[in-house]
py3Dmol code that shows the C-alpha trace and the ligand (Angstrom):
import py3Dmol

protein = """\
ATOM      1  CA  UNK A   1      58.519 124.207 103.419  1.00  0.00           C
ATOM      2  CA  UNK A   2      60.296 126.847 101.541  1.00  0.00           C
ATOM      3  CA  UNK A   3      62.961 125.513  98.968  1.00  0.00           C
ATOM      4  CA  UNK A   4      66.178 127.700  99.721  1.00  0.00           C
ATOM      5  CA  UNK A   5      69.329 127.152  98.185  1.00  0.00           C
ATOM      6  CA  UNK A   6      71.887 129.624 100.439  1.00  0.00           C
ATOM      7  CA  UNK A   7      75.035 127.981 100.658  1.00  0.00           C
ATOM      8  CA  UNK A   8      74.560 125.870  97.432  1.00  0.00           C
ATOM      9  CA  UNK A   9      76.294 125.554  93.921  1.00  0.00           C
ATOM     10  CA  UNK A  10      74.419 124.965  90.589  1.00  0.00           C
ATOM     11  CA  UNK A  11      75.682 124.658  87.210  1.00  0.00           C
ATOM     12  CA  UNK A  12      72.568 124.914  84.392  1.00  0.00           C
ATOM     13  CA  UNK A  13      73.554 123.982  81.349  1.00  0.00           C
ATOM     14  CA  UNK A  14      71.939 125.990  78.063  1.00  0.00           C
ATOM     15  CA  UNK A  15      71.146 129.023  80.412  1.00  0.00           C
ATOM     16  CA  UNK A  16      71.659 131.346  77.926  1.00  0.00           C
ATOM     17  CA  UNK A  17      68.241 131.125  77.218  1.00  0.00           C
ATOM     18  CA  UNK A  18      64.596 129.603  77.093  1.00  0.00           C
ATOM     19  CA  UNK A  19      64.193 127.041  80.139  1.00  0.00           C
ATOM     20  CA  UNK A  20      67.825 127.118  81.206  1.00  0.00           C
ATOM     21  CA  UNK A  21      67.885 130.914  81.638  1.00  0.00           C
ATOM     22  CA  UNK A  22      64.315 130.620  83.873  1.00  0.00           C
ATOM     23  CA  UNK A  23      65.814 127.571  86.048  1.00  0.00           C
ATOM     24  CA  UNK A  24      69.186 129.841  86.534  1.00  0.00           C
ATOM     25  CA  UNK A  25      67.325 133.245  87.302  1.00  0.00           C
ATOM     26  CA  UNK A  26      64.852 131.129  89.989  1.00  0.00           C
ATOM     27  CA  UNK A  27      68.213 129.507  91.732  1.00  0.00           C
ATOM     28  CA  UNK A  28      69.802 132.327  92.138  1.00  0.00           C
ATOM     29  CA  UNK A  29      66.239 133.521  93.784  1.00  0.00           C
ATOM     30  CA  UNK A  30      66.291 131.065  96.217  1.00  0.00           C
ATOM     31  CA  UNK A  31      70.071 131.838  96.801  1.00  0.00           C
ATOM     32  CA  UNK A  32      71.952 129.978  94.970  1.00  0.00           C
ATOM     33  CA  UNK A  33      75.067 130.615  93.239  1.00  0.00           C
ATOM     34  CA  UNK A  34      74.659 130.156  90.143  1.00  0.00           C
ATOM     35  CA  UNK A  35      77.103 129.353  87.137  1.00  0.00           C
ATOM     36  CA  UNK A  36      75.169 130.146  83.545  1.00  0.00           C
ATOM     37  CA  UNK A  37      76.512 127.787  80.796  1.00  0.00           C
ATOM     38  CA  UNK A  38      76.013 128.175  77.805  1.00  0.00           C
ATOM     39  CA  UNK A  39      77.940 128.082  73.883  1.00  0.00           C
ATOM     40  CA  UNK A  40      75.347 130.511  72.319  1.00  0.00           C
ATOM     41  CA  UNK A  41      74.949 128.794  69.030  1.00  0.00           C
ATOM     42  CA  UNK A  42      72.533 128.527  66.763  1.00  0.00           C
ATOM     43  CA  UNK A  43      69.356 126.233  67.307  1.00  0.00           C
ATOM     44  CA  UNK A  44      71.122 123.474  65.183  1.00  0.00           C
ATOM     45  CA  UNK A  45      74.558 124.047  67.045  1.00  0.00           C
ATOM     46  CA  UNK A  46      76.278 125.955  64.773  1.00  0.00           C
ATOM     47  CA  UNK A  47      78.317 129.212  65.663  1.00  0.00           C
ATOM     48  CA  UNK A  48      78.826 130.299  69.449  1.00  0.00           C
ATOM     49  CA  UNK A  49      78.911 133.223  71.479  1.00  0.00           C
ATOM     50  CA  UNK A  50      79.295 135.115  74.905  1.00  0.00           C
ATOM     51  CA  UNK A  51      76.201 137.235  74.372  1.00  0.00           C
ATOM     52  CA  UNK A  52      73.264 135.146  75.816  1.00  0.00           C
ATOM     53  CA  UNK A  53      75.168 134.114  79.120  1.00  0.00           C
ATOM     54  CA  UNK A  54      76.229 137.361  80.128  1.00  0.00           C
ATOM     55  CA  UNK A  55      73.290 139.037  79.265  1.00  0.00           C
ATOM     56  CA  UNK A  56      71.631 136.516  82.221  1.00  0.00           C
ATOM     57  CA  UNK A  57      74.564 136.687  84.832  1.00  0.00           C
ATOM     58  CA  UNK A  58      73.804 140.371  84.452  1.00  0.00           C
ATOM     59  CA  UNK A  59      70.340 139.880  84.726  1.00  0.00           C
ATOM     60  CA  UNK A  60      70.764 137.906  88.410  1.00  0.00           C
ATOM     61  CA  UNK A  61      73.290 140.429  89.264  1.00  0.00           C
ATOM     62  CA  UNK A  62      70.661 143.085  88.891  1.00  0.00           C
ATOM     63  CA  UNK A  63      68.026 141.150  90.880  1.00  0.00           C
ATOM     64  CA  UNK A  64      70.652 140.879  93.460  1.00  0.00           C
ATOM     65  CA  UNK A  65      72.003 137.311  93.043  1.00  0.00           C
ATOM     66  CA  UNK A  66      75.724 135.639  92.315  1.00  0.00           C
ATOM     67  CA  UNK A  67      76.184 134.437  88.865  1.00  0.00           C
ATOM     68  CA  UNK A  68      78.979 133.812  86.891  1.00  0.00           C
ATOM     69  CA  UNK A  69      79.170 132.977  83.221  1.00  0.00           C
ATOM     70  CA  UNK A  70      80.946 130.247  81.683  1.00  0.00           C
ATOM     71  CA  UNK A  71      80.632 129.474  77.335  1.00  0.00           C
ATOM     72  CA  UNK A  72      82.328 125.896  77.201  1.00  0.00           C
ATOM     73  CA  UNK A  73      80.265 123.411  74.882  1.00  0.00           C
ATOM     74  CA  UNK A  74      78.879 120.883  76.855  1.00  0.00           C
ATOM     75  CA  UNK A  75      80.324 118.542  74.549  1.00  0.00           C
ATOM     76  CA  UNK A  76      84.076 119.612  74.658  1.00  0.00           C
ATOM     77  CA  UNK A  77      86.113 117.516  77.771  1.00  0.00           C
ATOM     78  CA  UNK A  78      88.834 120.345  78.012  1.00  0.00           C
ATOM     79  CA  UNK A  79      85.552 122.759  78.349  1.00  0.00           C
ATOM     80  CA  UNK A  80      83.768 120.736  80.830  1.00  0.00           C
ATOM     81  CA  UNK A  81      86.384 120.667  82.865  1.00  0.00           C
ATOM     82  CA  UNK A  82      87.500 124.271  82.466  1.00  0.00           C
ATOM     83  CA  UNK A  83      83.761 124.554  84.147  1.00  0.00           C
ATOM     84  CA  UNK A  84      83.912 122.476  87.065  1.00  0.00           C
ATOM     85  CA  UNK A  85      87.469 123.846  87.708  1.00  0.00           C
ATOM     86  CA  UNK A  86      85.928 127.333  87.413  1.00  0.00           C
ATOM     87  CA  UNK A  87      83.191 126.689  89.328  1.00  0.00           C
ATOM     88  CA  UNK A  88      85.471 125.422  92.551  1.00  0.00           C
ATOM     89  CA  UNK A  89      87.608 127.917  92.176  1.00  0.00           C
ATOM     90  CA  UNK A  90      84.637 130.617  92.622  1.00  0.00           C
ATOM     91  CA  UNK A  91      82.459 128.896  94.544  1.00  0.00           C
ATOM     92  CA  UNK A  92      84.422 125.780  96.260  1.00  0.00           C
ATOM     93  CA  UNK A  93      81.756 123.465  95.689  1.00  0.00           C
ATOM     94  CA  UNK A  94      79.215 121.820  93.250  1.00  0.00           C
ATOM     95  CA  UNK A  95      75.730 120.784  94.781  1.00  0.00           C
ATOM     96  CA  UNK A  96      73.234 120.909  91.699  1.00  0.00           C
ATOM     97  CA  UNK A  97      74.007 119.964  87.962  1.00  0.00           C
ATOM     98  CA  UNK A  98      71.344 120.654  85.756  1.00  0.00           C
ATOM     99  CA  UNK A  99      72.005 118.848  82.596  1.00  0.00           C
ATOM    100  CA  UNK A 100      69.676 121.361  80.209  1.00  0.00           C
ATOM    101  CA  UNK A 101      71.786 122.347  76.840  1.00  0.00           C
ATOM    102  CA  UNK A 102      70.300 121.068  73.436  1.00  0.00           C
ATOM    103  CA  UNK A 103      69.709 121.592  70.086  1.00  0.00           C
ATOM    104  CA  UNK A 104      67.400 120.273  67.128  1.00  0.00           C
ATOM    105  CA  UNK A 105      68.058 118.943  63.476  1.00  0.00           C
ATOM    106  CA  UNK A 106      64.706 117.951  62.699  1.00  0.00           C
ATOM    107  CA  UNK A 107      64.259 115.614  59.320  1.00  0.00           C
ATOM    108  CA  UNK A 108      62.431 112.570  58.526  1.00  0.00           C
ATOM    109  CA  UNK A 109      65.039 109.758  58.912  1.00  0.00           C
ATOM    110  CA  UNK A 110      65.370 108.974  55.438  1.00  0.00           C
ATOM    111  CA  UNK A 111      66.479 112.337  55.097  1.00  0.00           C
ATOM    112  CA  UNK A 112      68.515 112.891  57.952  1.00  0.00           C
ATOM    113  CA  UNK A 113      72.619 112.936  57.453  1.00  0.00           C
ATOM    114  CA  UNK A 114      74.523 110.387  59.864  1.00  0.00           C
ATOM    115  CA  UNK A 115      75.676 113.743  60.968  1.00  0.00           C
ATOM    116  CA  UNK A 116      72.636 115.316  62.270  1.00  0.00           C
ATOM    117  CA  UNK A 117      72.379 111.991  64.086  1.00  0.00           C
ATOM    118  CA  UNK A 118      75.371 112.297  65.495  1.00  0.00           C
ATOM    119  CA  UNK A 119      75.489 115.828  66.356  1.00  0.00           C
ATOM    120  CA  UNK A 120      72.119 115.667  68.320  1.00  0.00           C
ATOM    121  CA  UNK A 121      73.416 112.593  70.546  1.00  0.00           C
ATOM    122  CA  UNK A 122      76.381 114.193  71.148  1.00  0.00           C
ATOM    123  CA  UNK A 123      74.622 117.569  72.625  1.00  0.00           C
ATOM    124  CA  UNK A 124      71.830 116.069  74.541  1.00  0.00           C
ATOM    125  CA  UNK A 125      73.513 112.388  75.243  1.00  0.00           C
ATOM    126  CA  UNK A 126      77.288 112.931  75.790  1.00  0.00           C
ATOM    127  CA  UNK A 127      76.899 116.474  76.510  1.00  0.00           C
ATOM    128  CA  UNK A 128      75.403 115.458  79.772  1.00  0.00           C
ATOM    129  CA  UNK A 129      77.052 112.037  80.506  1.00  0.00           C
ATOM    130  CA  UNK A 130      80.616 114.509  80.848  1.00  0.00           C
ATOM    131  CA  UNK A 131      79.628 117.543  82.724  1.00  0.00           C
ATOM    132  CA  UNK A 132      77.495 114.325  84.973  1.00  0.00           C
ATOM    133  CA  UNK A 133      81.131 112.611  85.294  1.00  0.00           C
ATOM    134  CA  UNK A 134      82.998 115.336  86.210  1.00  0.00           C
ATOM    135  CA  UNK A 135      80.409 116.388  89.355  1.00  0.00           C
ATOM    136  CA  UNK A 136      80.169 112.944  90.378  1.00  0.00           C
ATOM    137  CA  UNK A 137      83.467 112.164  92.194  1.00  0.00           C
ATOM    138  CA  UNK A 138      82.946 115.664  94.106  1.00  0.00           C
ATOM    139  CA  UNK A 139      79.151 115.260  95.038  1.00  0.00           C
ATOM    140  CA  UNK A 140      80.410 111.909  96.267  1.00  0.00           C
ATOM    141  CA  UNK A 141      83.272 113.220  98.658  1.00  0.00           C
ATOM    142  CA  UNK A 142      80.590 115.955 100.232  1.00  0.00           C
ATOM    143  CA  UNK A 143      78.086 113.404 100.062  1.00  0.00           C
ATOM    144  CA  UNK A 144      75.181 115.593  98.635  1.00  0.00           C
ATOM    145  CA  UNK A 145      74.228 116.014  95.385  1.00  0.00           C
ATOM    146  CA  UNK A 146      71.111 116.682  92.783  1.00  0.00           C
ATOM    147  CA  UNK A 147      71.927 115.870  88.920  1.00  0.00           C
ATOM    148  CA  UNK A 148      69.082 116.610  86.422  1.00  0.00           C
ATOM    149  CA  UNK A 149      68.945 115.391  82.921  1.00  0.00           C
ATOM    150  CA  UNK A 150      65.938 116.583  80.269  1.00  0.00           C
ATOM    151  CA  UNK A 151      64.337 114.477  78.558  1.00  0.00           C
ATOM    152  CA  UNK A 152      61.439 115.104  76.392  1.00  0.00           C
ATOM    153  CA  UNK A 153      57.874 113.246  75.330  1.00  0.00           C
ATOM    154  CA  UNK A 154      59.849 112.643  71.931  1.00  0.00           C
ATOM    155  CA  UNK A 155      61.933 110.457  73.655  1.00  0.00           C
ATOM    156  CA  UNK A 156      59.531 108.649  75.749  1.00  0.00           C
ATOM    157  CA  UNK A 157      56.955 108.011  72.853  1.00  0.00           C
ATOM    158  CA  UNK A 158      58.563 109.393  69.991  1.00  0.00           C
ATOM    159  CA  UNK A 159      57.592 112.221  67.516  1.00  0.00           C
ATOM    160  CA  UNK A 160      57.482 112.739  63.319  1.00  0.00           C
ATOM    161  CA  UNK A 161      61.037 113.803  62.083  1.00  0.00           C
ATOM    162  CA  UNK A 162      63.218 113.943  65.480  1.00  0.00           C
ATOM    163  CA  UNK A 163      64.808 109.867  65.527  1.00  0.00           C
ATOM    164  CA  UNK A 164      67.532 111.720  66.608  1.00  0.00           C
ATOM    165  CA  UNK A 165      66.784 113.992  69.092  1.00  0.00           C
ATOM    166  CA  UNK A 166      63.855 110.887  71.001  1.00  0.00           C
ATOM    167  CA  UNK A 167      66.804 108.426  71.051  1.00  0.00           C
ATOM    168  CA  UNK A 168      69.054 111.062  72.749  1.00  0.00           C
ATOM    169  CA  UNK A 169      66.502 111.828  75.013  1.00  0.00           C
ATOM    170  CA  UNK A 170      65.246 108.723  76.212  1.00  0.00           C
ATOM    171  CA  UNK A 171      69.265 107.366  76.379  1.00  0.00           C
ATOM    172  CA  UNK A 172      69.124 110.071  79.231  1.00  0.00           C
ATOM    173  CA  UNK A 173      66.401 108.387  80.844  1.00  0.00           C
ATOM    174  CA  UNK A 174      68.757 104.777  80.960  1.00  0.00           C
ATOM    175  CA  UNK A 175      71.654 106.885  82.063  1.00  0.00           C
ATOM    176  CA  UNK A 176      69.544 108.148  85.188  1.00  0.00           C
ATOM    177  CA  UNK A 177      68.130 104.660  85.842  1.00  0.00           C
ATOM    178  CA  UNK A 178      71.393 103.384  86.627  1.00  0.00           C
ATOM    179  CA  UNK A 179      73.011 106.524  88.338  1.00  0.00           C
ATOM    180  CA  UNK A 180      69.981 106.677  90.468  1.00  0.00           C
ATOM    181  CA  UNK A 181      71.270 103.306  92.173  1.00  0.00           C
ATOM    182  CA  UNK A 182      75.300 104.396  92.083  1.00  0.00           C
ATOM    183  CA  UNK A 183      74.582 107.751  94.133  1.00  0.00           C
ATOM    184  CA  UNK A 184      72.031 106.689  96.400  1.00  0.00           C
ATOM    185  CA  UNK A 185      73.907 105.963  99.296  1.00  0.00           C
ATOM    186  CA  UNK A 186      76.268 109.200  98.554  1.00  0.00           C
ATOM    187  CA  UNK A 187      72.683 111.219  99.043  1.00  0.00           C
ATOM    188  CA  UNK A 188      73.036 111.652  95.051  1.00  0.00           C
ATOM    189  CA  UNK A 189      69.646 111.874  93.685  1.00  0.00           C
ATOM    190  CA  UNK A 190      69.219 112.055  89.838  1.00  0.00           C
ATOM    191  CA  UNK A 191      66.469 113.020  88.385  1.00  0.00           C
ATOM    192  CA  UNK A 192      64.566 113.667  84.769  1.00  0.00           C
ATOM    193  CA  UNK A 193      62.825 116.403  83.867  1.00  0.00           C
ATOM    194  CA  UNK A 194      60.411 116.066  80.782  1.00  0.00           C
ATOM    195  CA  UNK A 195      59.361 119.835  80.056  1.00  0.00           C
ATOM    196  CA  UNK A 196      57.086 121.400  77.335  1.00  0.00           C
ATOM    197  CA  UNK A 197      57.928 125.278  76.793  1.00  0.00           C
ATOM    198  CA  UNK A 198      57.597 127.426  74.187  1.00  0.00           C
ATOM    199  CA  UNK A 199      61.158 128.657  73.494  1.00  0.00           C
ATOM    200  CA  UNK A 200      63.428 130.045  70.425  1.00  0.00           C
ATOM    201  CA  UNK A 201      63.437 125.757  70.139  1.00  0.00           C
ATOM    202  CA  UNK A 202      60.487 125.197  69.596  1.00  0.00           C
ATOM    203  CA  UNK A 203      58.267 127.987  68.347  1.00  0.00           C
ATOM    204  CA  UNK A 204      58.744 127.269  65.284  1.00  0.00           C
ATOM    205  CA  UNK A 205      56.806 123.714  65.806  1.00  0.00           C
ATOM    206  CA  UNK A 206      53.817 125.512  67.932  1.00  0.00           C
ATOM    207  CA  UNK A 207      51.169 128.077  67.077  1.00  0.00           C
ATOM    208  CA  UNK A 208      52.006 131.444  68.576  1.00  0.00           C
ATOM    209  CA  UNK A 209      49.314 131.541  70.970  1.00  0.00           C
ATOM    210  CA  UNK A 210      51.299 128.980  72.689  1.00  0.00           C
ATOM    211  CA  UNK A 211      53.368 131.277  74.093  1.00  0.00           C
ATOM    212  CA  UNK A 212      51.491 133.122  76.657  1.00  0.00           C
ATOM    213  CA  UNK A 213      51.074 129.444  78.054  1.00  0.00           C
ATOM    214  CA  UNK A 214      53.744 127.486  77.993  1.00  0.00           C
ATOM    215  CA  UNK A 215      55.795 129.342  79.414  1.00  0.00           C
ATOM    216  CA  UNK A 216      59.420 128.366  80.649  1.00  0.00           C
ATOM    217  CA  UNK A 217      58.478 129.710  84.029  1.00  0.00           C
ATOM    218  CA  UNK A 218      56.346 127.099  84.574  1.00  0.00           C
ATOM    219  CA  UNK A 219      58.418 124.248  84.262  1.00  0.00           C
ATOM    220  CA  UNK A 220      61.051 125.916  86.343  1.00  0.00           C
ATOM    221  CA  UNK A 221      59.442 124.822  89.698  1.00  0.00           C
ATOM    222  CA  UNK A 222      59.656 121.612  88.567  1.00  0.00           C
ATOM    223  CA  UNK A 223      63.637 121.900  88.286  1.00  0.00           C
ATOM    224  CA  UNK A 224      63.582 123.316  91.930  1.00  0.00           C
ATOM    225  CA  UNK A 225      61.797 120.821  93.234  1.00  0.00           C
ATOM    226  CA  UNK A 226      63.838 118.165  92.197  1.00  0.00           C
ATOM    227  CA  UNK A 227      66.867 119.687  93.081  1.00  0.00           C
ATOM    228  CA  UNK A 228      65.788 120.415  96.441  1.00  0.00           C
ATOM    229  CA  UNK A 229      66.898 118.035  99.905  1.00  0.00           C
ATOM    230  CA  UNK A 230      63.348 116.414 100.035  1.00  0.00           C
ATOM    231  CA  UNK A 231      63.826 115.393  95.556  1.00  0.00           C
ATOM    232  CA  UNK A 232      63.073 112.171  94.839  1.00  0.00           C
ATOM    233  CA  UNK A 233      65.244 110.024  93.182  1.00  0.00           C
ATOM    234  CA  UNK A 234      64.917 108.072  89.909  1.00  0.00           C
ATOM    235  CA  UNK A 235      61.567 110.196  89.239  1.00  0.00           C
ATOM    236  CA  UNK A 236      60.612 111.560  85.192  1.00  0.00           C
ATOM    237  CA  UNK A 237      58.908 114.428  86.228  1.00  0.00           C
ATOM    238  CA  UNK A 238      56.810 115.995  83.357  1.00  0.00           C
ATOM    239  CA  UNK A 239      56.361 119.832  83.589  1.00  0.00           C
ATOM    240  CA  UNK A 240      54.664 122.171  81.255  1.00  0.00           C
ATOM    241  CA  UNK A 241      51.974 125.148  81.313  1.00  0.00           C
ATOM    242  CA  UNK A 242      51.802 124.101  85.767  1.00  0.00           C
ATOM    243  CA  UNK A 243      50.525 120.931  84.719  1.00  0.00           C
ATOM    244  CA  UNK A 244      52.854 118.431  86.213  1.00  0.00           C
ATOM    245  CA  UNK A 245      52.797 114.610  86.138  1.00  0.00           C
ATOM    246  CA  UNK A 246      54.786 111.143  86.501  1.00  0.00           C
ATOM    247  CA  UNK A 247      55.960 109.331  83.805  1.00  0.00           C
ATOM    248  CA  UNK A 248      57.101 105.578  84.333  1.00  0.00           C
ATOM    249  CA  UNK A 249      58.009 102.477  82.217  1.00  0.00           C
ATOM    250  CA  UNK A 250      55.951  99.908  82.945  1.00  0.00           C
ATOM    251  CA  UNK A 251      55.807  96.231  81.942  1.00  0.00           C
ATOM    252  CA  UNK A 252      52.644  93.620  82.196  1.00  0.00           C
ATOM    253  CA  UNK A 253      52.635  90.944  84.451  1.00  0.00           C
ATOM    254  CA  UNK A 254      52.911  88.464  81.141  1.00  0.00           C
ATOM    255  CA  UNK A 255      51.974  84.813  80.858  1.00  0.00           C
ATOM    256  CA  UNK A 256      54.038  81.809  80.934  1.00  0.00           C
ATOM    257  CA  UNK A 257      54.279  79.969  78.054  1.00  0.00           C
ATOM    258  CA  UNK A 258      56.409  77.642  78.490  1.00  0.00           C
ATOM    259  CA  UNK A 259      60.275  76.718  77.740  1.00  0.00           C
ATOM    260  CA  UNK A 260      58.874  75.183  74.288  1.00  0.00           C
ATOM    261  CA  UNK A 261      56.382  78.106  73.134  1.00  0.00           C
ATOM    262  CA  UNK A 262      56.446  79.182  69.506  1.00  0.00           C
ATOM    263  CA  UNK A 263      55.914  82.358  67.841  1.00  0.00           C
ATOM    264  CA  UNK A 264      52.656  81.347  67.431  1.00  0.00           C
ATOM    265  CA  UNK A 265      51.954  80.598  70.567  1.00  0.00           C
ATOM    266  CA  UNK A 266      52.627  84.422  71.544  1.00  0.00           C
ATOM    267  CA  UNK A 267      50.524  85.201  68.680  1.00  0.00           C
ATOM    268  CA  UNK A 268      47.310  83.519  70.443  1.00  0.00           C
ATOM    269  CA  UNK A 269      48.289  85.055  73.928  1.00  0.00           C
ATOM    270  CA  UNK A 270      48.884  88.686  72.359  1.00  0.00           C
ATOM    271  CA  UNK A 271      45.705  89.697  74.346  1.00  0.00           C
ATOM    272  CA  UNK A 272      47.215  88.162  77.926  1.00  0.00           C
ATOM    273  CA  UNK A 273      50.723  89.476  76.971  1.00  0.00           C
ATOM    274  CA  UNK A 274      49.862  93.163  76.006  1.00  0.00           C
ATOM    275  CA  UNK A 275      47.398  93.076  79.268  1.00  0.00           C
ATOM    276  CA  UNK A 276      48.658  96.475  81.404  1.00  0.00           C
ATOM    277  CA  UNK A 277      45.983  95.609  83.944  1.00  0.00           C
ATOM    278  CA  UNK A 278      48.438  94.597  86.653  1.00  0.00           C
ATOM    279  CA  UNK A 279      51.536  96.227  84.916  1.00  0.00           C
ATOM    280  CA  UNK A 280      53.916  97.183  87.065  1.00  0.00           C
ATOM    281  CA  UNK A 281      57.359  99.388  87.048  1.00  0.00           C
ATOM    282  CA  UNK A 282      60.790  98.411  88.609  1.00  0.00           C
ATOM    283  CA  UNK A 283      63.139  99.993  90.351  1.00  0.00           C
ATOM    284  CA  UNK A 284      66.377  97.729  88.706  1.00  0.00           C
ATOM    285  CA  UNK A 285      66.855  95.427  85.784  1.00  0.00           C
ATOM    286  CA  UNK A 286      67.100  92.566  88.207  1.00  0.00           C
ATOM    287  CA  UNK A 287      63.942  92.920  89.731  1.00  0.00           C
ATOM    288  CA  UNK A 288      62.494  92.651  86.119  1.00  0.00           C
ATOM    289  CA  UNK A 289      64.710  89.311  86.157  1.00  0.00           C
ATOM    290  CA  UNK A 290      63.288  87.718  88.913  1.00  0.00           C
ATOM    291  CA  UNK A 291      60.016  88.726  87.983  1.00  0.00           C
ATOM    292  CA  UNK A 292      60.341  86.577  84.902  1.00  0.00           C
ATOM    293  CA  UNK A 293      61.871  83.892  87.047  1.00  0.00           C
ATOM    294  CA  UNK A 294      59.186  83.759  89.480  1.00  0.00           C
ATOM    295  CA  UNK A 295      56.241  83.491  86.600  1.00  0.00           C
ATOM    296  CA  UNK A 296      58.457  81.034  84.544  1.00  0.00           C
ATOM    297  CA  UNK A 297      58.665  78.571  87.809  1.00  0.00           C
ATOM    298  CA  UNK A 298      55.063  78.526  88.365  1.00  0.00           C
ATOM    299  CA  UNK A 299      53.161  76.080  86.631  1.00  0.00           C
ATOM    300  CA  UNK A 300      50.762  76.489  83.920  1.00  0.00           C
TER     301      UNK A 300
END
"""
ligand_1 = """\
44
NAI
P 66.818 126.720 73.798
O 67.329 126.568 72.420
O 66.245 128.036 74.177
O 67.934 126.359 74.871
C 68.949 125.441 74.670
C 70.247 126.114 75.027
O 71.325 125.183 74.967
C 70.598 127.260 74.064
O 70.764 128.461 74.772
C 71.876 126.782 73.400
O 72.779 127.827 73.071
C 72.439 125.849 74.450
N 73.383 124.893 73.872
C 73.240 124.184 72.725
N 74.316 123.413 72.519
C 75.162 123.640 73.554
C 76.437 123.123 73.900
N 77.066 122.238 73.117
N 77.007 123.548 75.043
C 76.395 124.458 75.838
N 75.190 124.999 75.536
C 74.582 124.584 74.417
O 65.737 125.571 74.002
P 64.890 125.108 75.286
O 63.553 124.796 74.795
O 65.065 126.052 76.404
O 65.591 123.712 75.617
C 66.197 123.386 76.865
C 66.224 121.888 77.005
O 64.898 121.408 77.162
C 66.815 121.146 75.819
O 67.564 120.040 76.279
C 65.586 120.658 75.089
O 65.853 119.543 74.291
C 64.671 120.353 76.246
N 63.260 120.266 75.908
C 62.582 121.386 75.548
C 61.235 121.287 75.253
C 60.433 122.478 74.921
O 59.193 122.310 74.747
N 61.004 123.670 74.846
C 60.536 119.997 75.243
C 61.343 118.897 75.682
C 62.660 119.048 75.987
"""
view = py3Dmol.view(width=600, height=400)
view.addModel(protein, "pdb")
view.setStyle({"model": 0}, {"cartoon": {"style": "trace"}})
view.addModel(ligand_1, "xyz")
view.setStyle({"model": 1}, {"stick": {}})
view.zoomTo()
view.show()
């Protein structure tokens, strides 16, 4: 069934360019109206300007869709705000967030400044936890709403000189986890997206030829998909080059050892303990819980 988005609201963080600028161009596509965000700064997150944004509201105007521009920081509460008022105003709702600004301060940690710590978090982490906030009282009212967060495989298992940027990114995955339970029943699904693109981000970390196939338009559906009614909910979708795929955290079944084991007693069980043959993910931290209650009752 055809994905259409007449009638419907989406904010995309970052669109200014690379994978936010292909995810705001293919919304407004499939009808969407679309408000391009974006503070135009540097890769590292110095600087700002209105440039890159209007440069793509122009670009869906010209391909016949409804765009506006908007240049708060993602990270700046009076900005955030100033969006979502914006948005109302123009549109008179919100249906889609997608949660796609970022920037990089690569350095090994012993390197890295407190501040490039900080400054990452802040972007990727907090600069999705307040646009997130302020959509989530109004998607609750109308009862509909898709919220997208983006991750990235150096969050889930980590990369050489980015401690920064992979805890960031997989703190977005543990916001999700929980918001995916809060907005169920308000027909709020939240989603991850963990793309691989080659953009002004990261070209400098991939040979050139890279380009012609990683392309941001092929992570895009990806975004559409999940923001569609039919989305799942809870789901890390990984999209790069068409190649899409799942990504879960899973746990093994474990062994009982006992109220008295020792450290060396999980020493001799490594092999049982590490066993992923009957790992298995949950869907809340107390399902995890009772799975350790129901293996610590039985009896050895
Ligand atoms: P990009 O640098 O082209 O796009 C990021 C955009 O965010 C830029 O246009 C930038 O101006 C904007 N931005 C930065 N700080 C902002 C702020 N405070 N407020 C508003 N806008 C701000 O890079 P790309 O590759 O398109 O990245 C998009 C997202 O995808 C990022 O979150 C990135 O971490 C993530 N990602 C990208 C991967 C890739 O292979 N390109 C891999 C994994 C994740």
């Amino acid at each position: 069934m055809t994905i259409s988005f007449d009638n419907k609201v989406v904010i995309v963080t970052g669109a200014g360019g690379g994978l936010g600028r292909s995810h705001a161009i293919e919304f407004a596509r499939r009808g969407a109206k679309v408000v391009v965000n974006d503070l135009g700064g540097e890769v590292d997150g110095s600087g700002s300007s209105s440039e890159a944004v209007n440069k793509v509201v122009k670009e869906i105007a010209d391909l016949g869709g409804v765009a506006i521009p908007n240049g708060a920081s993602v990270t700046d509460d009076a900005g955030v705000k100033h969006m979502i008022d914006q948005t109302i105003e123009e549109f008179g709702r919100i249906d889609i967030l997608v949660n796609n600004a970022g920037i990089l301060r690569d350095k090994s940690f012993s390197k890295m400044e407190m501040e490039d710590f900080t400054k990452v978090t802040d972007v990727h982490l907090i600069g999705s936890v307040k646009p997130t906030k302020q959509v989530w009282d109004i998607m609750k009212d109308q009862n509909y709403g898709r919220i997208i967060v983006t991750t990235s495989s150096t969050g889930l298992y980590g990369n050489f000189g980015q401690a920064n940027y992979g805890a960031a990114k997989l703190a977005l995955v543990g916001f999700v986890n929980t918001l995916k339970l809060e907005g169920q029943k308000y027909n709020i699904n939240c989603n991850i997206l963990c793309p691989v693109a080659y953009t002004r981000m990261t070209s400098n970390l991939m040979p050139p030829e890279a380009e012609q196939l990683l392309t941001p338009s092929s992570v895009t559906p990806a975004v559409i998909y999940l923001s569609g009614e039919n989305a799942p909910n809870g789901t890390i979708l990984c999209a790069g080059a068409g190649v899409y795929s799942v990504a879960k955290i899973l746990e093994s079944d474990g062994k009982n050892l006992g109220l008295k084991a020792t450290a060396e007693d999980i020493e001799k069980n490594w092999d049982k303990i590490s066993d992923f043959s009957d790992a298995k993910p949950f869907n809340m931290g107390s399902e995890q819980t009772a799975k350790v209650i129901e293996i610590a009752m039985k009896s050895e």
